[in-house]
matplotlib code that plots the C-alpha trace (Angstrom):
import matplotlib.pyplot as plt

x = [78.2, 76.8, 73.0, 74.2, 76.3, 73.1, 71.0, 73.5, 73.5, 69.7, 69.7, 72.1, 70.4, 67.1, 68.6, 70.0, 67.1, 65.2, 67.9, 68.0, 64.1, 64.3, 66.8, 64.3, 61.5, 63.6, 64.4, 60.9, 60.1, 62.5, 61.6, 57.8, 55.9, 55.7, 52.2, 51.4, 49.3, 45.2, 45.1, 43.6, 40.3, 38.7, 42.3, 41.8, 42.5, 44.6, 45.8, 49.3, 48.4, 46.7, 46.6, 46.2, 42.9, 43.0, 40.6, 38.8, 39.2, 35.6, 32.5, 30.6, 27.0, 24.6, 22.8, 19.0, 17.9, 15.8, 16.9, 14.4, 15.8, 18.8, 20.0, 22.6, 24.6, 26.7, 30.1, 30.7, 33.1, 35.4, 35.2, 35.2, 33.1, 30.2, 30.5, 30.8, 27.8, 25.9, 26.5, 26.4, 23.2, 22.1, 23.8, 21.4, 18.6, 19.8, 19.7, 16.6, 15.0, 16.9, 19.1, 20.7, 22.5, 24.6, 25.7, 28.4, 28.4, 31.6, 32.8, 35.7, 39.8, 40.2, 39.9, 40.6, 42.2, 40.0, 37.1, 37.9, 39.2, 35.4, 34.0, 36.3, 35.1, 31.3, 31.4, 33.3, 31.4, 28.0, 27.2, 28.5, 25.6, 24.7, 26.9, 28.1, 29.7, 31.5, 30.8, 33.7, 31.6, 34.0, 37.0, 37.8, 41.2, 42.8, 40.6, 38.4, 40.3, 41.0, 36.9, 36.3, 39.0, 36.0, 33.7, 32.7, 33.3, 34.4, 32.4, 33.9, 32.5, 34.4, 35.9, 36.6, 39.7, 41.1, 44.4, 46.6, 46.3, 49.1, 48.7, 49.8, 49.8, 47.7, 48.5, 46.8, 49.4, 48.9, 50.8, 53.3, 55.8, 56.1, 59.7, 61.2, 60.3, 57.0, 56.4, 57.6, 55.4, 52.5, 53.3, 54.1, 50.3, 48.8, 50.4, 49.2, 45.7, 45.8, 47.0, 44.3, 41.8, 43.1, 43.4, 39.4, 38.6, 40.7, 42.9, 46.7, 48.2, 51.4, 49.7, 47.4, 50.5, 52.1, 48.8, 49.9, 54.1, 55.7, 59.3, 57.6, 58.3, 56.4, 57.0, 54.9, 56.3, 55.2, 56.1, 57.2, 56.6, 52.9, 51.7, 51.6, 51.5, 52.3, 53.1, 56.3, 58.9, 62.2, 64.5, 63.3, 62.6, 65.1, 67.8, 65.5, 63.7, 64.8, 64.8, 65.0, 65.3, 69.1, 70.6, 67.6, 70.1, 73.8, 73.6, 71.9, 68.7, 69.7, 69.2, 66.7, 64.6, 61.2, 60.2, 60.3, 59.8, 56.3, 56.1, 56.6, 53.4, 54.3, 57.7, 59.9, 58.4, 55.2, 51.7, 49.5, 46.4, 44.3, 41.6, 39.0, 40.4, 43.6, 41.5, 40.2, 43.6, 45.0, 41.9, 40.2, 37.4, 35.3, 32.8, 32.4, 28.9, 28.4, 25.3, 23.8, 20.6, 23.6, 24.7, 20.6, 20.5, 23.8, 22.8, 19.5, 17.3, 13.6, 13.3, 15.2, 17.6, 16.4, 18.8, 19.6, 20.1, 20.8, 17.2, 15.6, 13.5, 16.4, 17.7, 14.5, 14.6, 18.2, 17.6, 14.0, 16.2, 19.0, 19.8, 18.6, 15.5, 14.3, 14.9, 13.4, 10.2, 9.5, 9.5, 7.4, 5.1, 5.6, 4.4, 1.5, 0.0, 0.7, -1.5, -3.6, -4.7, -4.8, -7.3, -10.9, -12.2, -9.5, -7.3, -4.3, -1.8, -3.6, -3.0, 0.7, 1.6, 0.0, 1.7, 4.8, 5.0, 3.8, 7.0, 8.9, 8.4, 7.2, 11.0, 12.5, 10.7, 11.7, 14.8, 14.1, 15.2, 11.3, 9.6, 5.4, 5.6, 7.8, 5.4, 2.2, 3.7, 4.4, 0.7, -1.0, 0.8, -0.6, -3.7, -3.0, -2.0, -5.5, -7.2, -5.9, -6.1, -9.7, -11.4, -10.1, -9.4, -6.3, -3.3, -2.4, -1.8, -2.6, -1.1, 2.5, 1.9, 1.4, 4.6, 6.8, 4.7, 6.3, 9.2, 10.0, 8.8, 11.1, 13.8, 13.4, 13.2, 17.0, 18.3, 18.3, 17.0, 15.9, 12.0, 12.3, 15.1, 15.0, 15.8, 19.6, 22.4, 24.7, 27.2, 29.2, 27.2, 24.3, 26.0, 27.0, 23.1, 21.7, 24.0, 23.4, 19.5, 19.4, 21.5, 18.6, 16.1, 17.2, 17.9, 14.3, 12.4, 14.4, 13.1, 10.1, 10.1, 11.2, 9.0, 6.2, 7.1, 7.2, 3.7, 1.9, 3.3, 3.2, 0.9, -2.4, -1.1, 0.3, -2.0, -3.7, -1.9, -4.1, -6.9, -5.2, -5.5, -8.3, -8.7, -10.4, -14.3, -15.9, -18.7, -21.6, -22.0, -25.0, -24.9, -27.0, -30.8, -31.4, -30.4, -30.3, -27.6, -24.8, -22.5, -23.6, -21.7, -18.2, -15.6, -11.8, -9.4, -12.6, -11.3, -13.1, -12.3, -12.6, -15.0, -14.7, -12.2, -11.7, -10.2, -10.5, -14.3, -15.5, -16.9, -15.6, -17.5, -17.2, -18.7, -22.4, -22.7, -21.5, -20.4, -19.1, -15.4, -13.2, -9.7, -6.2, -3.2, -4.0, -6.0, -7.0, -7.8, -10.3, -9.4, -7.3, -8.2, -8.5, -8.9, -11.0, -9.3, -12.5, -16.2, -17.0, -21.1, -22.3, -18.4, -16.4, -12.2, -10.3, -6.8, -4.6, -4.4, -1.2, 0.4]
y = [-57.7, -58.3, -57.9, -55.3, -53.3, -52.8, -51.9, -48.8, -48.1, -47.8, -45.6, -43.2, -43.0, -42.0, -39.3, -37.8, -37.3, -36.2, -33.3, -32.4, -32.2, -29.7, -27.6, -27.8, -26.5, -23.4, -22.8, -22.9, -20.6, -17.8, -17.3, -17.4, -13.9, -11.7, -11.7, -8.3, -7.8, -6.8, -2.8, -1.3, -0.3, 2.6, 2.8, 4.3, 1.6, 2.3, 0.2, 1.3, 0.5, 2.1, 5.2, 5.1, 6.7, 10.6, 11.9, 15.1, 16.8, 18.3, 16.1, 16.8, 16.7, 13.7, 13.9, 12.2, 9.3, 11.6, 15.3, 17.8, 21.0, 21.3, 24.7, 25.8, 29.0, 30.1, 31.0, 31.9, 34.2, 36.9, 36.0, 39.9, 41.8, 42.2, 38.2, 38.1, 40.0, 38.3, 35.1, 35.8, 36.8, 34.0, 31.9, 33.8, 32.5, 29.2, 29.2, 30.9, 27.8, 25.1, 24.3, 20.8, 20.6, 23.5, 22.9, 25.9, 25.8, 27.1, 28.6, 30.7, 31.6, 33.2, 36.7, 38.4, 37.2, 39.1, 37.7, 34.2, 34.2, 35.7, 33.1, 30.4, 31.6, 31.7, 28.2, 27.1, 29.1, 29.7, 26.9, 24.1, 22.9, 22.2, 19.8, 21.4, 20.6, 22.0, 21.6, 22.1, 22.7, 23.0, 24.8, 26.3, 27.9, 30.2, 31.1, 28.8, 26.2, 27.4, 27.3, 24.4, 22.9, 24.8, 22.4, 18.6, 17.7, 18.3, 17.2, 17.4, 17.0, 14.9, 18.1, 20.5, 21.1, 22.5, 23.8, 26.5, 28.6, 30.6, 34.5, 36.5, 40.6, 42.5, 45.7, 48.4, 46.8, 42.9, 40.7, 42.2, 39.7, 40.1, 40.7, 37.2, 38.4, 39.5, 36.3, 34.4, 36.2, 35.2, 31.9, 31.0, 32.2, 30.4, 27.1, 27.4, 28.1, 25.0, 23.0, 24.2, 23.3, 19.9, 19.4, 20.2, 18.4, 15.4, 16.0, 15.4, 18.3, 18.2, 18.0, 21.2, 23.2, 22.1, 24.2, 27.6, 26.9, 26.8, 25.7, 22.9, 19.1, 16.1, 12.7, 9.6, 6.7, 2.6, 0.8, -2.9, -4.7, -3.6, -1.9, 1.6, 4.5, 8.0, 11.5, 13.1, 15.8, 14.5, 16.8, 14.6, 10.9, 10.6, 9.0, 5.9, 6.0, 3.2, 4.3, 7.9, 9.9, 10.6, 13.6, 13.5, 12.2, 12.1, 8.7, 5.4, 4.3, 1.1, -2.3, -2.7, 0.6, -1.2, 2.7, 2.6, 6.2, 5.5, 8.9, 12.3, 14.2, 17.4, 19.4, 22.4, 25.5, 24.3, 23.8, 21.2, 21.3, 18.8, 17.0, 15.0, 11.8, 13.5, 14.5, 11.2, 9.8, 12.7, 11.7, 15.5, 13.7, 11.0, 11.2, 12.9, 13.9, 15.1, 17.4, 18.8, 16.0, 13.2, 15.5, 15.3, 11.8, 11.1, 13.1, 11.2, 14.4, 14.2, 17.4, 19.7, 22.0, 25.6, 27.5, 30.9, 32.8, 36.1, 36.5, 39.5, 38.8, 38.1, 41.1, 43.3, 40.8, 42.1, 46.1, 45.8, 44.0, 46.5, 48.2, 51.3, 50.8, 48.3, 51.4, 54.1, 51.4, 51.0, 55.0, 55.2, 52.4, 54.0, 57.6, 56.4, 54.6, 58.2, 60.6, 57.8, 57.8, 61.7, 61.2, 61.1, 57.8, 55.3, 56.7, 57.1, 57.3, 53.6, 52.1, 53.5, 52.2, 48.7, 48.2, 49.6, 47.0, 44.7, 44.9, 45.1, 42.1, 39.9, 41.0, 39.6, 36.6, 35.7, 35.6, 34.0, 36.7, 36.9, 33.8, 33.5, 34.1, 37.1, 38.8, 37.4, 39.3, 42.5, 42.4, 41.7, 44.6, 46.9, 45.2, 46.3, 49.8, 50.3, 49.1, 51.2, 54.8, 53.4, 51.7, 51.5, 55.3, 56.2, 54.3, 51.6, 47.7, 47.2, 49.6, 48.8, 45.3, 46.5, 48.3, 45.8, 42.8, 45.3, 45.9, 41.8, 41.2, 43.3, 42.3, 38.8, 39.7, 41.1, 37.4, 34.4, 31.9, 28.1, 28.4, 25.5, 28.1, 31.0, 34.0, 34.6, 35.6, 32.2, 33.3, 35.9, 35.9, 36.3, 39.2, 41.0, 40.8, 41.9, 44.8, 46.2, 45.4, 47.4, 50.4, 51.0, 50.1, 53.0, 55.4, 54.7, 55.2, 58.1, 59.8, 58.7, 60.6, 63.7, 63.4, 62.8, 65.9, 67.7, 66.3, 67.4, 71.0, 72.0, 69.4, 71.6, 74.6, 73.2, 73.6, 70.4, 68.8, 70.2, 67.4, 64.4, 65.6, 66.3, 70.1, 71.9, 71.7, 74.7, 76.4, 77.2, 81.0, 80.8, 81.2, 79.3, 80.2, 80.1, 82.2, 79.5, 77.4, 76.3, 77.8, 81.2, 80.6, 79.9, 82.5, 81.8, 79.9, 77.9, 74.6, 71.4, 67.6, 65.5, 63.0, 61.2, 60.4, 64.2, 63.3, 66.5, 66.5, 65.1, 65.6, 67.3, 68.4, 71.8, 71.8, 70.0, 71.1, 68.3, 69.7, 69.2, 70.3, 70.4, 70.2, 71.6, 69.8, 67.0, 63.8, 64.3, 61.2, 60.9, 62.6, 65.2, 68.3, 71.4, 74.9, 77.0, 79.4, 80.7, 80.4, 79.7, 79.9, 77.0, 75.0, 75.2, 75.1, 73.6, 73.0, 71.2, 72.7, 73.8, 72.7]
z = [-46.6, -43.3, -42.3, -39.8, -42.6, -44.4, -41.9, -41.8, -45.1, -45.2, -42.2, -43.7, -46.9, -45.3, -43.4, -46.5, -48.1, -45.3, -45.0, -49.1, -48.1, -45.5, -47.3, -49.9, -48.3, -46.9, -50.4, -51.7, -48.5, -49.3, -52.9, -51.9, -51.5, -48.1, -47.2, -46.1, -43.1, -43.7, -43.7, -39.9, -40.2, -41.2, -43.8, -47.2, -49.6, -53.4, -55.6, -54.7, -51.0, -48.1, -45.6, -42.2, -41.0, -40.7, -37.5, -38.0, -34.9, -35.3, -35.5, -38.1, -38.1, -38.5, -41.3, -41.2, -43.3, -45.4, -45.8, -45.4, -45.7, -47.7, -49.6, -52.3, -51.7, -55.0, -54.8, -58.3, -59.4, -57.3, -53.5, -52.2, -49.6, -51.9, -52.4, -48.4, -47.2, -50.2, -48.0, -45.0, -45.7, -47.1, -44.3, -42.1, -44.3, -43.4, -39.8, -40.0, -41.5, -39.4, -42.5, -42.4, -45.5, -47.0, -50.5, -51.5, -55.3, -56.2, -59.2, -58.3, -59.6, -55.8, -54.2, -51.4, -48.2, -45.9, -47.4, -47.8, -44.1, -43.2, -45.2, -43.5, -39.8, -40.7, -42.1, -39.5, -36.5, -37.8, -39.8, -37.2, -36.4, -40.3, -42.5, -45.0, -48.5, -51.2, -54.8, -56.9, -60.5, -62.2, -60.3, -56.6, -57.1, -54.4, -51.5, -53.1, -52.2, -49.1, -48.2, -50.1, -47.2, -44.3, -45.7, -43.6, -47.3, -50.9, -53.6, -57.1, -60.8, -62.6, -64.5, -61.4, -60.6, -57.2, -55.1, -55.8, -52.7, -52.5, -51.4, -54.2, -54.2, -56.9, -58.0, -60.4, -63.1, -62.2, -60.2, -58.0, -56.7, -52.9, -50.8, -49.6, -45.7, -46.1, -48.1, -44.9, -42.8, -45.1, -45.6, -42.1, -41.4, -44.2, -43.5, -40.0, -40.6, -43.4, -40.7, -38.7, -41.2, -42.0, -38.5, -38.2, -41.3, -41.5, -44.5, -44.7, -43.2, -45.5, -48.3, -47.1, -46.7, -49.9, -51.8, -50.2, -50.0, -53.4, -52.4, -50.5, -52.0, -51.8, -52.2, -51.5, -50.6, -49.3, -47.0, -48.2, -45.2, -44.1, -47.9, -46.0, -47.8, -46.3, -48.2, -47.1, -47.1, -49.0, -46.7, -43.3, -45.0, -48.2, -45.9, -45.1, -48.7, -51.6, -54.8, -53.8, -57.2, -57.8, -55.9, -52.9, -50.3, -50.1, -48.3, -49.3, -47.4, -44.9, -45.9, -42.9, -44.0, -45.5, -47.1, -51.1, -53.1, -55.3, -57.2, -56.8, -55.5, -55.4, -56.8, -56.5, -57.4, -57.9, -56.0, -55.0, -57.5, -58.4, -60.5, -59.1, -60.1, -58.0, -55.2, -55.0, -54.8, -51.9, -49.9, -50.2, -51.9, -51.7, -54.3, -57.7, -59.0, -62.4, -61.4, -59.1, -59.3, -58.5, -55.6, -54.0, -54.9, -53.1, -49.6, -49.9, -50.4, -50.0, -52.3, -54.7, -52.4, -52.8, -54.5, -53.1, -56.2, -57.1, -58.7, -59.2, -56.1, -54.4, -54.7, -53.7, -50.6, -50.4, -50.8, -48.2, -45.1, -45.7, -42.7, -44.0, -45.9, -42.8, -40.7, -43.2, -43.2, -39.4, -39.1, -41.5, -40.1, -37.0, -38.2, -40.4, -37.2, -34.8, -38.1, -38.5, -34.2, -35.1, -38.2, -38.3, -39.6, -41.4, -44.3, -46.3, -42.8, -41.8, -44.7, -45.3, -41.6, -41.9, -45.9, -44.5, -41.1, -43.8, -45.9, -43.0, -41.6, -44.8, -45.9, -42.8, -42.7, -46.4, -45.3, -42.3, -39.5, -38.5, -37.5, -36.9, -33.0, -33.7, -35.8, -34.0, -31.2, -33.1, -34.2, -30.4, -28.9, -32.0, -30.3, -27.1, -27.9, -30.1, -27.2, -24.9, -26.4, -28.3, -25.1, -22.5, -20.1, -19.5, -19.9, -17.9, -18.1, -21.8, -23.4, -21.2, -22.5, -26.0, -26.1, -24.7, -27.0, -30.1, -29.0, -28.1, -31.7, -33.1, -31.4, -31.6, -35.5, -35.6, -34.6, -37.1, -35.3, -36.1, -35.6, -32.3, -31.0, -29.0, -30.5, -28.7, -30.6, -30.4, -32.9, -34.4, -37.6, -35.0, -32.8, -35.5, -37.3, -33.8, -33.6, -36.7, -36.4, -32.6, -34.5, -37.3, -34.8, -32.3, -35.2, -36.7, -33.0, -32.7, -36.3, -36.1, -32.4, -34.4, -37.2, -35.0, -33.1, -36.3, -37.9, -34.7, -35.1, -38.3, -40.3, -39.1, -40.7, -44.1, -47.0, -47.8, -45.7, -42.4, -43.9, -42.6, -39.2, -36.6, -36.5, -33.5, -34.0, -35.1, -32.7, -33.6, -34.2, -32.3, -28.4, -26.3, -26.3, -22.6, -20.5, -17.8, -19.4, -17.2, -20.1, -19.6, -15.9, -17.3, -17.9, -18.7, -16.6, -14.8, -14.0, -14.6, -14.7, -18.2, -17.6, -21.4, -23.5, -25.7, -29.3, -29.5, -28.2, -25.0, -21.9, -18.8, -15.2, -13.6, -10.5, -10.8, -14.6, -17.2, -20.7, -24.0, -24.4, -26.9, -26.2, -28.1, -28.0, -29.2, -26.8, -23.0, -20.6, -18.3, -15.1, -16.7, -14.7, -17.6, -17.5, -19.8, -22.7, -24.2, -25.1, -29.2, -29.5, -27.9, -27.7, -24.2, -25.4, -22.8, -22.1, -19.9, -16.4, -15.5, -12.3]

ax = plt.figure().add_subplot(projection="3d")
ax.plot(x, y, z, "-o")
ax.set_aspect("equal")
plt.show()
């Protein structure tokens, strides 16, 4: 064989191998592993892949390093009215103090609609500006749920158990099952406000929906290619699903579709509900705290959170800032001051008024509807007033100042405000506590006005009762020795001018002669001009000119 002939040979050999090489490597290539791409950020990680961010369409409050004032409202048992007004009252409290942690501790099986869609709003509306969390120790069923969901965030322990929000109907006998239309109509609200809330909150709106639809399915599936993981309704993705379970979908999923079915989250006839390992998983939680200690710890609280409880101090708190007891105590306040201006030295009326303002407005501060300023007020116009009919002749500056210094004070107390905040009514919880307030406050002006009216009138002529009031001074039997006296001069119906103060005895000039008075009907200023009714001994009785 020739050099030449080998030299081919050789050649051909080499490109042989090169190509069993190449076709090799493609080999090797195709049975190696996809590698999936890095999840985006701010993805919720599992082991059977991740979720693509959810955005809360409300921001929720930034907490501070160190948490200062932090509270825990109960929510245990039946969510009613008397469950409702119980916290909005205590959300009130909140505001009052400048809350910025809200801890709802909740313990419920459900309740009513009209409640939990009250709660909802003021957690929502009135507490925005604090974060707030739910609790689930151990279980938030039903409406629970359904404010659990009103929260910034859900907190489980690591026994609680949540979901099942369906509306069901209640009658005397038990459950009533409800007609197949008005079910719609109550569904199709439900599902929308549970979008609503996911929407504000961040959650998966399907699986929101799937807690208060029963017929509603659920399936979560992956995505091969990227490791995505996404919960949806079989009816709109089993055509493009692998592994679909058997009767989903009367047509196989394309070759091309990357979507493989992973489990089934939610089936017929049945509703979302969940433990916290679950609720971990669905994304409504991301932490579980076995007390309410690990719950402090974890929001990095400075203090214990003060527990609103039912106590029995509570609940005296409760009956004194009632609408009607706070009204029944500023009338009496209000009365006690009037008999005590009309008493002789300082008594039982003084000290009924000032216990009775007292209780008022310690009451309303406990709860934190009265701030300092609001009752430093209160207490300078009493000031002013005091000053006025006391020292000062006639009424004028002070004692217009002393009214309207009250009357801002008590105002100012019907509105929970933060103590940096003005006292304005910035939310419904606020509008509706400042309406209520201004009707007892009216209503208890207005009978204190009548009882007043009455006291003056009658209280002289009751039986031991006449003592707590200034009665007319006797006169002396005795007429006046000289015969000289300026007295001897006056008849009845001489005018005259009161030159002192007559509580009921004073001063007043007629003509040249200055004289001691005394006055019915109660208190006459300086300057009053009088007339006179009668001579008593050595005492001139006066009354107010007429005309």
């Amino acid at each position: 064989m020739s050099r030449n002939g080998d030299r081919s040979m050789c050649c051909q050999l080499l490109a042989c191998g090169a190509l069993l090489g190449a076709l090799s490597g493609l080999a090797q290539a195709d049975d190696a592993p996809t590698t999936q791409p890095a999840p985006p950020a701010g993805a919720r990680v599992t082991d059977d892949g991740w979720f693509a961010p959810l955005q809360a369409r409300t921001l929720a409050p930034q907490l501070p390093e160190k948490v200062s004032r932090a509270f825990v409202i109960p929510i245990h048992g039946k969510i009613d009215d008397t469950l409702l007004e119980v916290v909005r009252r205590k959300a009130a409290q909140c505001r009052g103090k400048g809350v910025q942690l809200v801890i709802f501790d909740l313990d419920t099986p459900g309740g009513s609609v009209a409640a939990m869609n009250e709660l909802v709003r003021l957690i929502l509306d009135d507490l925005r500006d604090a974060y707030t969390v739910a609790y689930v120790n151990p279980q938030a069923f039903s409406a629970g749920a359904v404010i659990a969901l009103a929260c910034n965030e859900i907190v489980l322990c690591p026994t609680g158990k949540m979901g099942a929000a369906m509306p069901i109907l209640v009658g005397p006998g038990g459950i009533v099952e409800i007609p197949e239309k008005e079910r719609g109509k109550f569904e199709s609200a439900d599902r929308t406000g549970m979008r609503t809330l996911a929407s504000h909150r961040g959650y998966d709106p399907l699986l929101c929906e799937a807690m208060v639809t029963i017929d509603m399915v659920v399936w979560l599936v992956r995505n091969e290619q990227t490791g995505e993981l996404r919960f949806v309704e079989p009816a709109e993705w089993a055509p493009q699903v692998h592994g679909a379970p058997s009767g989903a979908s009367p047509t196989t999923a394309p070759a091309s579709s990357p979507w493989q079915f992973v489990r089934l989250i939610d089936g017929p006839m049945e509703l979302i509900s969940m433990t916290a390992d679950e609720a971990v998983f669905l994304g409504f939680c991301r932490h579980v705290a076995p007390s309410m200690a690990d719950l402090e710890e974890y929001y990095r609280l400075d203090a214990p959170a003060t527990v609103l409880s039912d106590t029995w101090s509570e609940k005296l708190v409760a009956f004194l800032t009632s609408p009607a007891v706070a009204g029944l105590l500023l009338m009496l306040g209000i009365l006690g001051i009037y008999v005590e201006l009309q008493t002789p030295g300082f008594g039982v009326p003084g000290i009924l008024g000032i216990v009775c303002f007292a209780i008022l407005f310690g009451s309303q501060y406990l709860i934190g509807l009265a701030n300092w300023w609001e009752i430093a007020l209160f207490v300078v116009g009493l000031v002013l007033i005091a000053l006025e009919v006391f020292v000062i002749p006639g009424f004028g500056v002070a004692g217009i100042a002393g009214i309207l210094c009250c009357v801002v004070g008590l105002l100012g107390m019907l509105i929970p405000n933060a103590p940096g905040e003005w006292p304005l009514p910035r939310t419904e919880l606020a509008w509706e506590l400042f309406q209520t307030g201004l009707l007892w406050l009216a209503c208890a002006v207005v009978a204190a006005g009548a009882a007043i009216a009455v006291a003056s009138k009658y209280l002289p002529k009751i039986p031991g009762a006449n003592r707590l009031v200034l009665a007319p001074a006797e006169a002396a039997d005795d007429a006046p020795v000289s015969d000289q006296s300026p007295m001897k001069r006056l008849r009845p119906g001489d005018a005259g001018v009161v030159e002192s103060l007559c509580r009921p005895v004073g001063k007043a000039r007629f003509g040249n002669d200055l004289m001691d008075v005394v006055c019915e009907g109660g208190t006459l200023a300086p300057g009053t001009r009088v007339c006179v009714l009668r001579r008593d001994g050595n005492r001139v009785v006066v009354e107010k000119a007429q005309g």
